[in-house]
C-alpha positions in Angstrom: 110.1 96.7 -84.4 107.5 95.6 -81.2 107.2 100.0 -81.2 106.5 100.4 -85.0 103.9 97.0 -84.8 101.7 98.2 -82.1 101.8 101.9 -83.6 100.3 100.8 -86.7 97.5 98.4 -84.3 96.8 101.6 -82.6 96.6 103.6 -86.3 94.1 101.1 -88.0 91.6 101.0 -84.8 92.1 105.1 -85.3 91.4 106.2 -88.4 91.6 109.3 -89.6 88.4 110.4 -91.6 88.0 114.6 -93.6 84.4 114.2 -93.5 82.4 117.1 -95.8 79.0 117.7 -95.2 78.5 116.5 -98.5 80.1 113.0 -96.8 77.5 113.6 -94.0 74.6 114.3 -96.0 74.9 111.6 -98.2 75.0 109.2 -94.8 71.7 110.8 -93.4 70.1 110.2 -96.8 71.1 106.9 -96.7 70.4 106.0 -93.3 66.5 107.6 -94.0 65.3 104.3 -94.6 65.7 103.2 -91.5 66.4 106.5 -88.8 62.4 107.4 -89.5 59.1 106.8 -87.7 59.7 104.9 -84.2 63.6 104.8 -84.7 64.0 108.2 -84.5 63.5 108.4 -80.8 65.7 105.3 -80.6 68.6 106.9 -82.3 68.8 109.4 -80.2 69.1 107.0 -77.2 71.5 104.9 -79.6 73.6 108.2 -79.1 73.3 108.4 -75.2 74.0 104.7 -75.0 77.2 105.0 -77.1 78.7 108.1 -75.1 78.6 106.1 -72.1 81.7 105.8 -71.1 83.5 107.8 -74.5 81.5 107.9 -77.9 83.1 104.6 -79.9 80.4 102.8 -81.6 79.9 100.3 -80.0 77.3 98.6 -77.5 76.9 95.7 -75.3 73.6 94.2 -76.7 73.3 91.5 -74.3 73.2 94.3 -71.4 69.9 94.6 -70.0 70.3 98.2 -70.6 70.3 98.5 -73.8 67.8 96.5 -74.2 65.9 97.5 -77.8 68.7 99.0 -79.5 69.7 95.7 -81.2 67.7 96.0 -84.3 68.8 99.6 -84.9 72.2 98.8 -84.8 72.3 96.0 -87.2 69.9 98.2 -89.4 73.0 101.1 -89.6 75.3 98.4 -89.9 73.6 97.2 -92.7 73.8 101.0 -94.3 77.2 101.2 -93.0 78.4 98.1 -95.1 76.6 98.2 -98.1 77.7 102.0 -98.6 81.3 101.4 -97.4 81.2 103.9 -95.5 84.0 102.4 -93.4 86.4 104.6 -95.9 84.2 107.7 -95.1 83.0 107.9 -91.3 83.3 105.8 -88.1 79.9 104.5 -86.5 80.7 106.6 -83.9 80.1 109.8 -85.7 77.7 108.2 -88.0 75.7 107.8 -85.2 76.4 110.9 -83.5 75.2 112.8 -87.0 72.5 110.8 -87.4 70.9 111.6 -83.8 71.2 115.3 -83.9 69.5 114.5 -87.7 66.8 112.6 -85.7 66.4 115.4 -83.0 65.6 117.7 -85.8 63.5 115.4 -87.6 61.6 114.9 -85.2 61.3 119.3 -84.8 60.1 119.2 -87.8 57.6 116.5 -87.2 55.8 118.5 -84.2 56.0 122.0 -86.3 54.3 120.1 -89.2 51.5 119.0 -86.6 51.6 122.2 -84.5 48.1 123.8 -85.1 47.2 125.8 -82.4 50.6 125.4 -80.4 54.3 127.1 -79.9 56.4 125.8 -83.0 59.4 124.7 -81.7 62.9 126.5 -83.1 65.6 124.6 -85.2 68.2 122.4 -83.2 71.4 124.6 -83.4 74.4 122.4 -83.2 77.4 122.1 -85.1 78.3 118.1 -86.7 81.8 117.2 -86.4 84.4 114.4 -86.9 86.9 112.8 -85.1 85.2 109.7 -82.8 87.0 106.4 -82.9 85.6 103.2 -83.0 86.4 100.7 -80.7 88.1 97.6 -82.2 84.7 95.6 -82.2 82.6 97.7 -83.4 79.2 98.2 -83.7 79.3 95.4 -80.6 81.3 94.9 -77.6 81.5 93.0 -74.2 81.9 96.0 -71.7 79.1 97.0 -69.5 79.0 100.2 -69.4 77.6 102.3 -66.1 73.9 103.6 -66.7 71.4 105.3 -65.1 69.2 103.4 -62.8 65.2 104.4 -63.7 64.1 104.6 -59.4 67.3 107.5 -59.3 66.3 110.4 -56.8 67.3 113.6 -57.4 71.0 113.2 -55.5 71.5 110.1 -57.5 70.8 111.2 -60.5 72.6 114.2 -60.6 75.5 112.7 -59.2 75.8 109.9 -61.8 75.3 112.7 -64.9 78.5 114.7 -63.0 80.7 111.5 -62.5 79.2 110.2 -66.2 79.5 113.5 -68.2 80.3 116.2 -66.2 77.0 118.0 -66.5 75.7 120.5 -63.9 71.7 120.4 -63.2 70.7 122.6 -65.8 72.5 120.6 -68.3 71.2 117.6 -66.6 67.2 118.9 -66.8 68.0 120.2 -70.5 69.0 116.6 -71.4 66.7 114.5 -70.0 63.9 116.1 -72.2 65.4 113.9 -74.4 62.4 111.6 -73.1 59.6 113.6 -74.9 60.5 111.3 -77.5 59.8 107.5 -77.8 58.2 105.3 -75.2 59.0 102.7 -72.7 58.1 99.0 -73.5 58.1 96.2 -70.5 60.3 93.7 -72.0 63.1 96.3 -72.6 63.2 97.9 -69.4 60.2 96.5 -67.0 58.5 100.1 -67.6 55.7 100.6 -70.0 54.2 103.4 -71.9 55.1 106.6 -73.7 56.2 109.8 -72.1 53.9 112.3 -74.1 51.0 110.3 -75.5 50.8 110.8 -79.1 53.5 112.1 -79.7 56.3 109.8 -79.5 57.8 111.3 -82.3 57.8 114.9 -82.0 60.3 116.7 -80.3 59.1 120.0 -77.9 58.9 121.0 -74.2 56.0 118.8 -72.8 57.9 116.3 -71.0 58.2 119.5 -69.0 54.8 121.0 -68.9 53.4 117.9 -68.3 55.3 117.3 -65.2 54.5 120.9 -64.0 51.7 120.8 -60.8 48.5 123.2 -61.0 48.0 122.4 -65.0 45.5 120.2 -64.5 47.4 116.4 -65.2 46.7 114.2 -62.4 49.7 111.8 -61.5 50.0 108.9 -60.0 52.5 105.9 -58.8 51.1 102.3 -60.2 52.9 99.7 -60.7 53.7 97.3 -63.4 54.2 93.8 -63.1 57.2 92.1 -63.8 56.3 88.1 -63.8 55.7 88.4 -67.3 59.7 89.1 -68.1 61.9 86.8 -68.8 63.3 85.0 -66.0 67.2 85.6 -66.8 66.2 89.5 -66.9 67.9 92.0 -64.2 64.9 94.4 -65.0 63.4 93.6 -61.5 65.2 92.8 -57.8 65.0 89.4 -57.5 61.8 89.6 -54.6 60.1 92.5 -57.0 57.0 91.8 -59.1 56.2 95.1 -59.9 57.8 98.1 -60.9 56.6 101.4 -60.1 56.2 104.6 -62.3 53.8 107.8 -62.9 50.9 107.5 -65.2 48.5 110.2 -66.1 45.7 108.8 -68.5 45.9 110.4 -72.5 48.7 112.7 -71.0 51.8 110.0 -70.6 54.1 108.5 -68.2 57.2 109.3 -66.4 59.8 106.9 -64.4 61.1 107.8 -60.5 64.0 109.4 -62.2 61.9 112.0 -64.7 59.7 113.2 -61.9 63.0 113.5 -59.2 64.0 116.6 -62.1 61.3 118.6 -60.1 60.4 116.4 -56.9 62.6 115.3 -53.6 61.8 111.8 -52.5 63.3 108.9 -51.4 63.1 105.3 -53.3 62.4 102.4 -51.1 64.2 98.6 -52.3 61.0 98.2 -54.8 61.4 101.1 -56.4 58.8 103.0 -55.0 59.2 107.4 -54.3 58.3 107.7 -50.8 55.4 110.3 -51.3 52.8 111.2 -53.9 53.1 113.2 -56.8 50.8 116.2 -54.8 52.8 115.5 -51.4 56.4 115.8 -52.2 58.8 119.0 -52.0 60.3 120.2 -55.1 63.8 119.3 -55.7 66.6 122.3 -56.6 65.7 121.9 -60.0 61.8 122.4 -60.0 62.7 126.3 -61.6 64.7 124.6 -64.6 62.1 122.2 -65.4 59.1 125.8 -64.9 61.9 127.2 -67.5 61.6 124.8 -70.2 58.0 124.1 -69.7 57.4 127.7 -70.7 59.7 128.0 -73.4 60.4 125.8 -76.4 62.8 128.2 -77.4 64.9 128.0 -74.4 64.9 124.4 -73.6 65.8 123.5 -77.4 69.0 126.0 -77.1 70.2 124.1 -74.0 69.6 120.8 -75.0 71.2 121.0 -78.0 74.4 122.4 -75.5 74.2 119.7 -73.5 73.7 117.2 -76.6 76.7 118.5 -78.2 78.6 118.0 -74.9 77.5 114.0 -74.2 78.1 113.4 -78.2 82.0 114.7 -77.6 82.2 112.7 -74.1 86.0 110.9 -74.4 87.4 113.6 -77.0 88.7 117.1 -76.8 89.4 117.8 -80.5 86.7 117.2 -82.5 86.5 118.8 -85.7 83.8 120.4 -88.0 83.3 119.3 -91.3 84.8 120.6 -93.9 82.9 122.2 -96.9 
């Protein structure tokens, strides 16, 4: 009886969804309302933040790390409810479908304003089914392992191998991620937006911008930190300031966006032990000279390595059915 009892526990945290892509287009349009304007950068880090650790739908809100990702949550949960949508889809591939929805949104957002400019190509993934929520879900207690912002190169490509299993290419694909969205102080102790003006318009600048010899002139400030709350973990304990790259009307970029195509060292404060001019180019300087030259090709490997961090904790996802 104790076998039959904890079989069924396991069965009702499990469920079994057939989701159609009628099922998943009638979630997208009903999640418009609030995956739009600023939140579409912030789903896509919703997504990251959930496939820590295996894609479940859930987060640790009070973790300084995911800091800014409360109100989205409880927006979708909101969605999720008043739908029931809990006989349909998990959160976890809600939110999974939703962020590759966001990443093309936001596409379509920079074609729309692309002038005189490259258009960037469609994000070709393929949705599927099959995450499980955790028993809490959308919240939970765990603290999950993130990336730290003052990563090196070594660092940070060793936590994406341990984290994911991604190998540099996959890791340089996925960190363009951050030409969406900005940085804001009280969520993180950083502050600004990665592309200026463009926040919500996914292409390869985060790339080009970064590149040396185009004419953007980088370099380390710091911000300070005495205005954060005192119970925050954003800053060492004898740290006022944290540092980052800033390039006026061009963007910003933290220690661990600028280690993609620099070496350096990061002292205890956070600061990269040479200038943006001065330091050697790390192993990956030709991937990031890759995608800075092609939308084309850094779209078709980031939306690889996307499809590879939103299946993180499952080897049998399936696609939906027609």
């Amino acid at each position: 009886m104790m076998l039959l009892k904890s079989f069924f526990l396991l069965f009702t945290i499990q469920a079994v969804y057939s989701l159609s892509e009628s099922d998943a287009t009638k979630v997208i349009n009903k999640s418009k309302s609030v995956v739009r304007g600023t939140n579409l950068a912030t789903m896509v880090r919703l997504t990251f933040h959930d496939c820590v650790g295996g894609c479940d739908g859930c987060v640790n809100i009070d973790n300084d790390s995911n800091n800014g990702l409360a109100d989205l949550i409880d927006d979708l949960e909101v969605v999720y409810q008043e739908n029931d949508f809990e006989d349909v889809i998990s959160r976890a591939d809600m939110w999974a479908i939703l962020g590759m929805y966001a990443v093309q949104k936001t596409i379509d957002n920079n074609n729309e304003n692309c002038s005189d400019c490259e258009e960037v190509p469609d994000l070709e993934v393929v949705y599927t089914t099959g995450r499980n929520d955790c028993s809490t879900s959308p919240h939970t207690s765990d603290v999950g392992n993130f990336p730290s912002a003052t990563m090196n190169y070594d660092e940070i490509m060793d936590y994406f191998a341990n984290e994911f299993d991604l190998n540099p290419l996959e890791v340089t694909a996925l960190m363009g991620a951050h030409t969406l969205g900005q940085a804001k102080i009280f969520n993180s102790g950083y502050n600004g937006p990665w592309v200026s003006g463009e926040t919500s318009m996914f292409n390869n600048k985060y790339y080009s911008n970064m590149m040396r010899d185009n004419g953007v002139t980088w370099r380390l400030t710091q911000r300070d930190c005495t205005a954060l709350p005192v119970d925050t973990d954003l800053c060492a304990d004898d740290q006022t300031t944290a540092w980052q790259y800033i390039s006026g009307g061009v963007g910003f970029n933290l220690p661990a966006d600028v280690a993609l195509y620099q070496n350096f060292t990061v002292d205890s404060d956070g600061q990269p032990s040479c200038t943006f001019d001065e330091c050697d180019l790390s192993e990956t300087s030709s991937y990031v000279e890759d995608f800075a030259n092609s939308n084309e090709y850094f779209v078709e490997e980031f939306g690889k390595v996307y499809t590879k961090v939103l299946s993180k904790g499952y080897d049998n996802l399936q696609t939906l059915s027609s």
